[in-house]
MIMI-432454 format. One record per residue (C-alpha): x, y, z; residue in one letter. Coordinates in Angstrom, 3 decimals, m for minus. Example, Ala and Ser with C-alpha at 12.3 -4.5 7.8 and 13.67 -1.06 7.14 Angstrom:
REM MIMI-432454
+----------+----------+----------+--------+
!        x !        y !        z ! lumvex !
+----------+----------+----------+--------+
!   12.300 !   m4.500 !    7.800 !      A !
!   13.670 !   m1.060 !    7.140 !      S !
+----------+----------+----------+--------+
END
This chain:
REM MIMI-432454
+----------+----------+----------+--------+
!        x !        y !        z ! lumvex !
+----------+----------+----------+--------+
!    0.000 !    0.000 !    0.000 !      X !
!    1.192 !    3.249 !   m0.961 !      X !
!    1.267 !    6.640 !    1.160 !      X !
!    0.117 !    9.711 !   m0.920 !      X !
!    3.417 !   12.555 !   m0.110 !      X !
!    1.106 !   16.020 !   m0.236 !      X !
!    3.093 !   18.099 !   m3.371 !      X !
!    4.771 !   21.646 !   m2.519 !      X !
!    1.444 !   23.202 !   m3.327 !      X !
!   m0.147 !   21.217 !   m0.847 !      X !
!    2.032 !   21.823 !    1.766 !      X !
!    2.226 !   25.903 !    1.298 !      X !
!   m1.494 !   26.240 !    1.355 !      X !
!   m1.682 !   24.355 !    4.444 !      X !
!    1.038 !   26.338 !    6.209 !      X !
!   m0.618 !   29.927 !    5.103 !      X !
!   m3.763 !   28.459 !    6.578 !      X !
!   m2.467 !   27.619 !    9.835 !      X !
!   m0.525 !   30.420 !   10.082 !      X !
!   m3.757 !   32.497 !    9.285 !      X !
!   m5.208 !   30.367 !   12.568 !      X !
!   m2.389 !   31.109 !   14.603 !      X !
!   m2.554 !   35.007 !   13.959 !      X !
!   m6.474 !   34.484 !   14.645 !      X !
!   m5.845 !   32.496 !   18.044 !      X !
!   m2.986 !   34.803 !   19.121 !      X !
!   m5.705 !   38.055 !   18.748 !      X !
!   m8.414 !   36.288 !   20.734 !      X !
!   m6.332 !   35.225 !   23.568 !      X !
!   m4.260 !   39.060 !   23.170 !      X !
!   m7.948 !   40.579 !   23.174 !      X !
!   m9.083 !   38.038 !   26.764 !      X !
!   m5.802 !   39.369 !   28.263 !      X !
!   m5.923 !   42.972 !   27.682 !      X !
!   m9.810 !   43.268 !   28.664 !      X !
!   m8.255 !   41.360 !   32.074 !      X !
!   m5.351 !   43.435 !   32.809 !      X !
!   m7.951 !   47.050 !   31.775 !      X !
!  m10.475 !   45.292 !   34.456 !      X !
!   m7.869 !   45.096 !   37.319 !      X !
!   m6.747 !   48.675 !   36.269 !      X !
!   m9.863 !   49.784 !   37.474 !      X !
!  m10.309 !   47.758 !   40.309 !      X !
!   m7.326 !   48.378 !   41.841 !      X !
!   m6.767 !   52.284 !   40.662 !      X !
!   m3.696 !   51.582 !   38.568 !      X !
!   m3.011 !   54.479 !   35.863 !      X !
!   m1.076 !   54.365 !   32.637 !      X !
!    1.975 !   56.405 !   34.701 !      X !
!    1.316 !   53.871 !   37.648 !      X !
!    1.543 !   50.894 !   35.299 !      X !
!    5.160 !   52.779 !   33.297 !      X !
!    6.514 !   53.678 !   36.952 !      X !
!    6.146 !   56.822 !   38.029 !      X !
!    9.640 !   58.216 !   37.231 !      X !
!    9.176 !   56.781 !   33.607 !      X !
!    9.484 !   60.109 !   32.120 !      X !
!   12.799 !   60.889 !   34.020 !      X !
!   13.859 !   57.308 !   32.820 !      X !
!   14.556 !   58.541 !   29.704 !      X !
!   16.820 !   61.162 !   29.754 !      X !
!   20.193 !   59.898 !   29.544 !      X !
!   23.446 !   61.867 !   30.803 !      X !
!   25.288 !   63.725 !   27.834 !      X !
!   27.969 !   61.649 !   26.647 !      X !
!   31.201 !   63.472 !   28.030 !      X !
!   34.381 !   63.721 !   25.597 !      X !
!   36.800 !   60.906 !   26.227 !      X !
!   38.911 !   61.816 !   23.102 !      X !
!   39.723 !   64.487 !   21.281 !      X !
!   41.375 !   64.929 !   17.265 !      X !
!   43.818 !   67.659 !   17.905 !      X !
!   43.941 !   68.958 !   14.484 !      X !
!   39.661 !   69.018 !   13.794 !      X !
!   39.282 !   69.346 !   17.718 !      X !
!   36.220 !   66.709 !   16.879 !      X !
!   35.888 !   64.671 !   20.260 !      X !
!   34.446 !   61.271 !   20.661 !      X !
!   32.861 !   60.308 !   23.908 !      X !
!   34.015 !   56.137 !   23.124 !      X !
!   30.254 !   54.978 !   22.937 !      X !
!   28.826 !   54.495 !   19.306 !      X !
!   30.669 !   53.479 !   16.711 !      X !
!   34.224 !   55.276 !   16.260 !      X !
!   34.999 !   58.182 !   14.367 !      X !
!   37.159 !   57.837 !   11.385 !      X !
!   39.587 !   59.955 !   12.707 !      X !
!   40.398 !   57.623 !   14.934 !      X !
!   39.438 !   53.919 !   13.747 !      X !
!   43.140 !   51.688 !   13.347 !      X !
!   45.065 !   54.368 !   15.670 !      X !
!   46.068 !   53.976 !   19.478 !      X !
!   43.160 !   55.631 !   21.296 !      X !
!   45.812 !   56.485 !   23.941 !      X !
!   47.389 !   58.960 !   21.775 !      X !
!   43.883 !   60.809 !   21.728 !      X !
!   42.317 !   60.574 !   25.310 !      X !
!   41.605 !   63.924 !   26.757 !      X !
!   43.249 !   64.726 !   29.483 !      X !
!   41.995 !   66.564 !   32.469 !      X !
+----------+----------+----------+--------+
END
């Protein structure tokens, strides 16, 4: 007895409908957890800013990068974080640090 192999075809229509049914499954049980997670909200007085933190804003701002090295004939400076400047890619960094 012989076992029909589904072609190609077959097999590519079958996967876009599954994945079709995941996406479907994945938005019903996203849609049950956000209604769940609104309804405690309310019960138990949680904001948006509660639910962030409520230095979230302040979270954000990060400290200005301060100049670790400096080209002495642009005067560019480069605070090391980020990719390097090409004034100083392949050259000893040590020869550029800024002293204090």
């Amino acid at each position: 007895m012989e076992i029909k192999q589904p072609s190609l075809k077959e097999l590519l229509a079958q996967r876009q409908t599954l994945q079709q049914q995941v996406a479907a499954a994945r938005q019903r049980e996203a849609d049950v957890v956000l209604a769940d997670i609104v309804r405690k909200m309310h019960e138990y007085q949680i904001s948006l800013a509660d639910l962030m933190g409520r230095d979230h804003e302040s979270q954000n701002v990060t400290a200005a990068a301060v100049p670790k090295y400096r080209d002495l004939q642009s005067g560019a400076t480069w605070s090391g974080r980020g990719r390097a400047p090409h004034w100083i890619v392949d050259k000893n960094r040590d020869d550029f640090l800024v002293r204090a």
